[in-house]
TIDOPA-702280 format. One record per residue (C-alpha): residue number from 1; z negated, y negated, x. Coordinates in nm, 2 decimals, always signed. Example, Ala and Ser with C-alpha at 12.3 -4.5 7.8 and 13.67 -1.06 7.14 Angstrom:
% residues 2
   torza       zz       yy       xx
       1    -0.78    +0.45    +1.23
       2    -0.71    +0.11    +1.37
***
This chain:
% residues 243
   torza       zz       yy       xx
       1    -1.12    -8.71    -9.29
       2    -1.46    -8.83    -9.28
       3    -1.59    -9.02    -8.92
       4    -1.73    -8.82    -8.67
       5    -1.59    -8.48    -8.83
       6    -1.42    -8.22    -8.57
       7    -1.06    -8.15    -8.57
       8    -0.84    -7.93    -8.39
       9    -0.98    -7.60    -8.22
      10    -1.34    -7.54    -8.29
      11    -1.53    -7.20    -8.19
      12    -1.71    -7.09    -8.48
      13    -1.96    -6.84    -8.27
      14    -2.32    -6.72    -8.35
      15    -2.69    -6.62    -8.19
      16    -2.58    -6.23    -8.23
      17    -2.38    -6.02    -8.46
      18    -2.46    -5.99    -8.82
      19    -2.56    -6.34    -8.85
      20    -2.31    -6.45    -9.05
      21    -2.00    -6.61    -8.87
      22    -1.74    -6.52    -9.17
      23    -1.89    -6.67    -9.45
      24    -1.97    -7.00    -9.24
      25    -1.65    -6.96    -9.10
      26    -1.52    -6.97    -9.44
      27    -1.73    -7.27    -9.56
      28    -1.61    -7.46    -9.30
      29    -1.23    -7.42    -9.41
      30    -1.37    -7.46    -9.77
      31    -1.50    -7.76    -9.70
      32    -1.20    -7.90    -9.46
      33    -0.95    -7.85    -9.73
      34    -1.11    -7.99   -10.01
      35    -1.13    -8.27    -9.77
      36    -0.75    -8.24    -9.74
      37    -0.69    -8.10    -9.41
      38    -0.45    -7.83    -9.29
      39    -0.65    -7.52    -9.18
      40    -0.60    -7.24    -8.98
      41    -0.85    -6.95    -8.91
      42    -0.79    -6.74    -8.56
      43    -1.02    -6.41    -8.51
      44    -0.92    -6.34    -8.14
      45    -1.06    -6.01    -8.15
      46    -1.15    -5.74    -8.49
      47    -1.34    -5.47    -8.40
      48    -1.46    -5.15    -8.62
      49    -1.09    -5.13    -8.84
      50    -1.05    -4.79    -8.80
      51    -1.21    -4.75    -9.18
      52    -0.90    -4.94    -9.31
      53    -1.16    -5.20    -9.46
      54    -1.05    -5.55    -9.48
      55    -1.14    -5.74    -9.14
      56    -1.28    -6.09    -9.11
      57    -0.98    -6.25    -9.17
      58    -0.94    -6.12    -9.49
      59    -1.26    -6.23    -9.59
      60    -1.21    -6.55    -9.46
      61    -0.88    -6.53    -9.70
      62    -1.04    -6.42   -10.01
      63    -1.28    -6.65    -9.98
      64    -1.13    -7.00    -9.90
      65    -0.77    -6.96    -9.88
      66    -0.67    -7.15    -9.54
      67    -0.33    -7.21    -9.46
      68    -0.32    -6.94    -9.23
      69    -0.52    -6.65    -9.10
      70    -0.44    -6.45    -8.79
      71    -0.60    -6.17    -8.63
      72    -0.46    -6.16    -8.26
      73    -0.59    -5.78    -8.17
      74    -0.75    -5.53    -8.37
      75    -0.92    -5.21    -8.23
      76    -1.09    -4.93    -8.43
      77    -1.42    -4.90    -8.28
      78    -1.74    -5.06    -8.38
      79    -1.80    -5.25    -7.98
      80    -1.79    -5.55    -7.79
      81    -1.38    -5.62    -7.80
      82    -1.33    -5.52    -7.45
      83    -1.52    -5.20    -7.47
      84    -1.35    -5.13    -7.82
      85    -1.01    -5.20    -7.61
      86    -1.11    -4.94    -7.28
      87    -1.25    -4.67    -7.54
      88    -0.92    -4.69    -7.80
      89    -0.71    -4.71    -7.44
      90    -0.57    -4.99    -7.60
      91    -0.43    -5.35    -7.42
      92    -0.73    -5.57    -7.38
      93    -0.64    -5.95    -7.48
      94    -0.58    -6.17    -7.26
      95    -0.74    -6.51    -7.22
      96    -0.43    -6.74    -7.19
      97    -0.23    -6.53    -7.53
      98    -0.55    -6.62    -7.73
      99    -0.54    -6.98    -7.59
     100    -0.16    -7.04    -7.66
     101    -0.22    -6.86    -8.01
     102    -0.49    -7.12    -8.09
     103    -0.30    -7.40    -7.94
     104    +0.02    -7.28    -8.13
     105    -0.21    -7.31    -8.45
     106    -0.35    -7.66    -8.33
     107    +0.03    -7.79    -8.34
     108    +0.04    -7.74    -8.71
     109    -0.24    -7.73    -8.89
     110    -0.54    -8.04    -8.86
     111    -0.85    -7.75    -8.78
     112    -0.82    -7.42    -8.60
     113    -1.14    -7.23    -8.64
     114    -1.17    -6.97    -8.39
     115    -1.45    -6.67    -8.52
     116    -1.55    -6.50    -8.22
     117    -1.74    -6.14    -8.21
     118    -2.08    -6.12    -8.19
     119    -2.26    -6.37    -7.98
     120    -2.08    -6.60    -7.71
     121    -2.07    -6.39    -7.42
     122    -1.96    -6.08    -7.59
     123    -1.67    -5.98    -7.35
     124    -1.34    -6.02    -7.56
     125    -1.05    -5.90    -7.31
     126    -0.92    -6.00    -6.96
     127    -0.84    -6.24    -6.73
     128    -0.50    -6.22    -6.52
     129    -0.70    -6.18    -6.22
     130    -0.87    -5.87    -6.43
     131    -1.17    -6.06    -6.51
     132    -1.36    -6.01    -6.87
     133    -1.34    -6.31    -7.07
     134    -1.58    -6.43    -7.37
     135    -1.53    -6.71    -7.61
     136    -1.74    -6.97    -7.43
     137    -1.42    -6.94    -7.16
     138    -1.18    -6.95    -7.47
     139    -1.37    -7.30    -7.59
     140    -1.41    -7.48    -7.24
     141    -1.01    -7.36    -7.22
     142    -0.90    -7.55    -7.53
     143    -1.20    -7.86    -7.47
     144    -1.29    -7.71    -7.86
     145    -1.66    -7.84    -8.00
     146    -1.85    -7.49    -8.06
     147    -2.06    -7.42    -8.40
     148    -2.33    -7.18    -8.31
     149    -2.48    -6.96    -8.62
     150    -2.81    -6.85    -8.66
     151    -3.05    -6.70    -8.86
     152    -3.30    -6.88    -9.08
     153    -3.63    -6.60    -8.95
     154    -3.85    -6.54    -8.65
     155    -3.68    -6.53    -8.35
     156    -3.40    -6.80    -8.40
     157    -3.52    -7.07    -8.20
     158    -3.46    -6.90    -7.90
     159    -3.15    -6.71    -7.95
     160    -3.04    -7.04    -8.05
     161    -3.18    -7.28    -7.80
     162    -3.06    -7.02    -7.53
     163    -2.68    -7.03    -7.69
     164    -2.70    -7.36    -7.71
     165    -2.80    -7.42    -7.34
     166    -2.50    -7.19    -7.20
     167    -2.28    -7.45    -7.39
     168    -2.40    -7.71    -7.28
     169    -2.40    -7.59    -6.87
     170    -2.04    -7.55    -6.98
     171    -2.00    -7.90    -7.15
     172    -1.93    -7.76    -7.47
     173    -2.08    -7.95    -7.76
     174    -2.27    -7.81    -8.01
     175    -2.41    -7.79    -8.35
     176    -2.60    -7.54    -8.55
     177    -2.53    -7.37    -8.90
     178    -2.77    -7.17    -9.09
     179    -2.62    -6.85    -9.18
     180    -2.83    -6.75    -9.48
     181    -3.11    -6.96    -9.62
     182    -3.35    -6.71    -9.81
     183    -3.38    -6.75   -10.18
     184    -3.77    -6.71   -10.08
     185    -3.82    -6.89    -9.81
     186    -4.17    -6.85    -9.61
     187    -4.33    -7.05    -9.37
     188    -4.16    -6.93    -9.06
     189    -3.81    -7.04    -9.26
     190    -3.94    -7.37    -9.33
     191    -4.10    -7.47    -8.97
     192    -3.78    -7.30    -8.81
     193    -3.60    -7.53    -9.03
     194    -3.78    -7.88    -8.90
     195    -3.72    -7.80    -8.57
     196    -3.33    -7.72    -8.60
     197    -3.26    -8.02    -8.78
     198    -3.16    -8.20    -8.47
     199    -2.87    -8.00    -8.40
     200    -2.80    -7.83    -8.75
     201    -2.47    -7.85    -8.91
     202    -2.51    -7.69    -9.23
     203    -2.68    -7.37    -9.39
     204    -2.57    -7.18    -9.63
     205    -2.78    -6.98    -9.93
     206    -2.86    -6.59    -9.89
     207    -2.56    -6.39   -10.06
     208    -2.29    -6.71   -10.08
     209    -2.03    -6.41    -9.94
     210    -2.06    -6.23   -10.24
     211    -1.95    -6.52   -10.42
     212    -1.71    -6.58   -10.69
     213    -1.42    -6.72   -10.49
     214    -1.39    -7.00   -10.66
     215    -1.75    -7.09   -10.68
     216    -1.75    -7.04   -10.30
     217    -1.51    -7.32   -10.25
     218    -1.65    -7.60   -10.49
     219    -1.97    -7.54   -10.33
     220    -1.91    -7.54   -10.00
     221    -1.87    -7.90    -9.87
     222    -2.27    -7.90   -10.02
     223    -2.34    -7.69    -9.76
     224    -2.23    -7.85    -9.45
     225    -2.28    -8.21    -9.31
     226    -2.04    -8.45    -9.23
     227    -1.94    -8.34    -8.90
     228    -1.78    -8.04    -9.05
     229    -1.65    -8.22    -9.35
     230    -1.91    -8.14    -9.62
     231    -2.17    -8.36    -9.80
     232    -2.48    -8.24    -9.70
     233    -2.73    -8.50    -9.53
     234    -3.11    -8.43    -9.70
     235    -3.22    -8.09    -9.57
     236    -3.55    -8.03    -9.75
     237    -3.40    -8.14   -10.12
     238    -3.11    -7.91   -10.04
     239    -3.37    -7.59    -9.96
     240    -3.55    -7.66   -10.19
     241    -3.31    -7.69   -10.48
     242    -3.17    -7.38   -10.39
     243    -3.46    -7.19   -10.33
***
């Protein structure tokens, strides 16, 4: 294991939905076992599965291969995983099953990425007092680092910097990971990129989900710094070389 890189339970959570979460969440276990640690992927909450499509676990699966993959509740509906739970009339998830799942996880395998839904105050279940929870509760419950996702266009700097502050009013520490560097990247991409540096993590190219497995893993630690056990320290060389 490389110094500085995280361990145990880390949030993998993003700026918004769509931004990419899977696919990083997939580098990142890529990355950690071709560094030769045990990994485990948890997705607290899979919404929209009524389709019978494959959920983010899978993909996580096909893609990188971690030890383990777990889902912990499923609903059908395309919402927030509370409101997918009242609408199904399903059981909402309750904080302390997803923490004991996580920290069940944490007991045998080196890294537990948690993917959450959507951005990090989506509400995922309930409280036993009957309170919503989201997975900025589930980190500051486990003392797990967060890796916020983002998008590479207009508009990311303050999604992010606003994620990034509720983390750290919750002492959560942070880093940033590109979610999809453009193939053609345009001024906006590159200045966005200069000022993200100081907390950026990684990026990953436009379209590395629809990757040849294979492929996906030998390329990942490229993608990611150090911290989350990749290779990556010149950010300009990097975008450029794959742009």
């Amino acid at each position: 294991m490389s110094d500085g890189a995280w361990a145990g339970p880390v949030l993998v959570t993003g700026t918004d939905t769509g931004v990419g979460k899977t696919v990083v969440t997939a580098a990142i276990a890529a990355a950690a076992q071709a560094a030769g640690l045990r990994v485990a992927v948890v997705k607290p909450g899979q919404t929209g599965t009524a389709t019978g499509e494959p959920g983010d676990a899978d993909s996580v699966t096909r893609l990188a291969a971690p030890l383990t993959a777990r889902t912990l509740a499923s609903y059908p509906d395309p919402l927030a995983p509370l409101a997918a739970a009242r609408v199904a009339e399903l059981a909402p998830l309750e904080l302390y099953t997803a923490v004991d799942a996580v920290r069940a996880e944490a007991d045998k395998h080196d890294l537990v990425l948690i993917e959450g839904a959507g951005g990090l105050l989506v509400p995922m279940g309930l409280r036993p007092s009957g309170e919503p929870w989201t997975v900025a509760d589930l980190a500051v419950s486990l003392g797990a680092p967060a890796v916020v996702v983002a998008r590479a266009g207009l508009g990311t700097l303050n999604h992010t910097a606003l994620t990034l502050e509720a983390l750290e009013r919750r002492a959560v520490p942070a880093g940033v990971v590109i979610g999809a560097w453009p193939a053609a990247p345009e001024l906006v991409h590159w200045t966005n990129l200069t000022d993200l540096v100081p907390n950026l993590l990684g990026a990953l190219p436009d379209g590395a989900g629809g990757m040849d497995p294979g492929v996906f893993r030998r390329s990942a630690p490229g993608w990611l710094t150090p911290a989350l056990h990749g290779v990556l320290d010149d950010w300009r060389t990097w975008a450029e070389e794959i742009s």
